[in-house]
C-alpha positions in Angstrom: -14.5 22.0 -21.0 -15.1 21.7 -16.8 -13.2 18.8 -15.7 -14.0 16.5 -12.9 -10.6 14.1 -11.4 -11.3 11.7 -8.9 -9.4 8.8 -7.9 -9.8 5.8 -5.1 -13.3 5.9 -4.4 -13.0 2.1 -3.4 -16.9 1.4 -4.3 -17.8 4.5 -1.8 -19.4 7.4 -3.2 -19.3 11.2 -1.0 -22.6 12.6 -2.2 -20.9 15.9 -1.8 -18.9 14.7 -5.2 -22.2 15.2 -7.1 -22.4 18.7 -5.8 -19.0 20.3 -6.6 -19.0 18.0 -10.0 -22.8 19.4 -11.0 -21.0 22.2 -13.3 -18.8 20.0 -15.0 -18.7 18.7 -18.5 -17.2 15.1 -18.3 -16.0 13.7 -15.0 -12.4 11.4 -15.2 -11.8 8.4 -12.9 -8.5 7.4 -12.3 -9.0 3.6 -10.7 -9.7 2.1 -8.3 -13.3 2.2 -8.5 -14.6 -0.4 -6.4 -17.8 -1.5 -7.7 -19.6 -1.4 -11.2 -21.9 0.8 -9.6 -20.0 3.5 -8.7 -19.0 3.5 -12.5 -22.4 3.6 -13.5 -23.5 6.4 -10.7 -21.1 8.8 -12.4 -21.5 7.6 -16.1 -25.3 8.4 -15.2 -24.3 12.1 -13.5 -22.3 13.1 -16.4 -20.1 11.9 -19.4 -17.2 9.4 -17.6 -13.6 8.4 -18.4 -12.3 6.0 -16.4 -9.3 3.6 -16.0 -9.1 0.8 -13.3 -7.2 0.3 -10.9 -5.5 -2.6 -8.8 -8.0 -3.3 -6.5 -10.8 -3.2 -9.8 -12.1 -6.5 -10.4 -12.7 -8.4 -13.7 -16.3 -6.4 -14.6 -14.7 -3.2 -13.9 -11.9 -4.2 -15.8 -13.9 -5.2 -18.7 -15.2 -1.9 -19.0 -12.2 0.5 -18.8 -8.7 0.0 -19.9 -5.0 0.3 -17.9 -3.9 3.4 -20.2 -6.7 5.6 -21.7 -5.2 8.4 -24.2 -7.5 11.0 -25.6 -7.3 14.6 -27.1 -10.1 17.4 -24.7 -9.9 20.7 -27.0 -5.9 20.7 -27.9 -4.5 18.2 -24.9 -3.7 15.3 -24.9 -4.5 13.3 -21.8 -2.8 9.9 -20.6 -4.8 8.4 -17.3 -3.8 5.0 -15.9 -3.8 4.3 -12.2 -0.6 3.8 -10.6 2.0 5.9 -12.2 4.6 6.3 -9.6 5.2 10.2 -9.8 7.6 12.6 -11.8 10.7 11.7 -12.0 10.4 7.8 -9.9 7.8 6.6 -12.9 6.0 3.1 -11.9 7.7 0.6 -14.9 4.6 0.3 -16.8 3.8 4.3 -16.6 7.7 4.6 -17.6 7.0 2.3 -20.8 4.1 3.8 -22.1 5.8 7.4 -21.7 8.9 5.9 -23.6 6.6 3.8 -26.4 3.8 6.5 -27.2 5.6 9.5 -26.4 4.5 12.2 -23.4 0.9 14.2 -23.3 0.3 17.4 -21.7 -1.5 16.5 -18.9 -1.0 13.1 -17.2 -3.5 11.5 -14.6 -3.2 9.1 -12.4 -4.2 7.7 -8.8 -2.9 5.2 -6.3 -1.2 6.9 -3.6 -4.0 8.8 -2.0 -2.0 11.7 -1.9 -3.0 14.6 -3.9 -0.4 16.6 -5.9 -0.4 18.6 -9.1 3.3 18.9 -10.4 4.5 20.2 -13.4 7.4 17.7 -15.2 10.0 19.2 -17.2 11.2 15.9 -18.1 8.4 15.4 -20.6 7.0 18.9 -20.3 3.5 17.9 -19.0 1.3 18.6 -15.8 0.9 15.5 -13.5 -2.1 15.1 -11.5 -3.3 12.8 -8.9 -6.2 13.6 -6.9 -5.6 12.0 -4.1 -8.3 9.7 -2.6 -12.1 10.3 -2.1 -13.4 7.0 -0.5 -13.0 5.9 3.2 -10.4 3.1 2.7 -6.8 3.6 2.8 -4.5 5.8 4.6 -5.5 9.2 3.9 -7.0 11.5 6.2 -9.1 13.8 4.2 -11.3 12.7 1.1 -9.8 15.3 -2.3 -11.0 15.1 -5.6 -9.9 17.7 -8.4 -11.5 20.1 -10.5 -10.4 22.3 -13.8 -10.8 23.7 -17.2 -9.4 22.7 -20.2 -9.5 25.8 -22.8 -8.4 25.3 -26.1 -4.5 24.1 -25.3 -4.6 25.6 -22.2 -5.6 23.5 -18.5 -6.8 26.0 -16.0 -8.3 26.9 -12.9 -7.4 23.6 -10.9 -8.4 23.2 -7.5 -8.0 21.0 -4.7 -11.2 20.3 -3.1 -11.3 18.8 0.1 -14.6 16.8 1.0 -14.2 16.1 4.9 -12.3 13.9 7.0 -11.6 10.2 5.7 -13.6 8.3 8.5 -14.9 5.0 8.8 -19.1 4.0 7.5 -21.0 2.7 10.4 -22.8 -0.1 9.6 -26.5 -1.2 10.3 
């Protein structure tokens, strides 16, 4: 299974996403989205998982959740949107690790940075993509992509889409 990871696309949408995402399977959002439409580009591109985030307004909220826990082959995947990161987990991230026990691969967003670590606390791979929309502090657009073969996450990359710069405007 190919594996799209994008985070913070703050209702902007790089068409280059559509391009390195054409090859995967299912494409994972992790908040915030922006706009329903975003939401609905990708779910219309390819099979979408998505949490919101805290900039994610009521529709957006009404159609994802905070957590989302699912199995892809033999992992099991936890995705919320602000996490904290290994070792300094956000409270509610903490919680849910402590209540319904680690995964193998844990995905979140927030801090526009991107960064794959592996936690020996829990044993699991942490991934945040980073940011791929033009607000916030970041100053290149990343989004992830990877396998997922049988138990095994592979092949992740780091793909950076350009410089974070502001729209112009009509």
């Amino acid at each position: 299974m190919r594996i799209g990871l994008l985070s913070d696309t703050h209702g902007d949408l790089d068409p280059k996403i559509f391009d390195y995402f054409k090859d995967v399977d299912e494409i994972w959002h992790a908040g915030d989205i922006g706009t329903i439409e975003v939401l609905d580009q990708l779910s219309n591109f390819k099979p979408t998982r998505a949490v919101f985030g805290n900039i994610d307004d009521h529709i957006i909220r009404s159609a994802t959740k905070e957590f989302l826990r699912f199995t892809v082959e033999g992992v099991s995947v936890l995705m919320t949107h602000i996490a904290g990161k290994p070792g300094k987990y956000a409270k509610p991230a903490f919680e849910e690790l402590q209540k319904n026990g680690a995964p193998q691969l844990f995905i979140c967003g927030h801090s526009h940075i991107a960064l794959a670590q592996m936690d020996q606390r829990y044993q699991m791979l942490w991934l945040n993509p980073g940011a791929c929309g033009y607000k916030g502090f970041h100053q290149v657009k990343t989004i992830f992509r990877f396998c997922i073969n049988g138990a095994q996450i592979q092949n992740l990359e780091c793909i950076e889409l350009g410089p974070r710069v502001r729209k112009m405007t009509d």
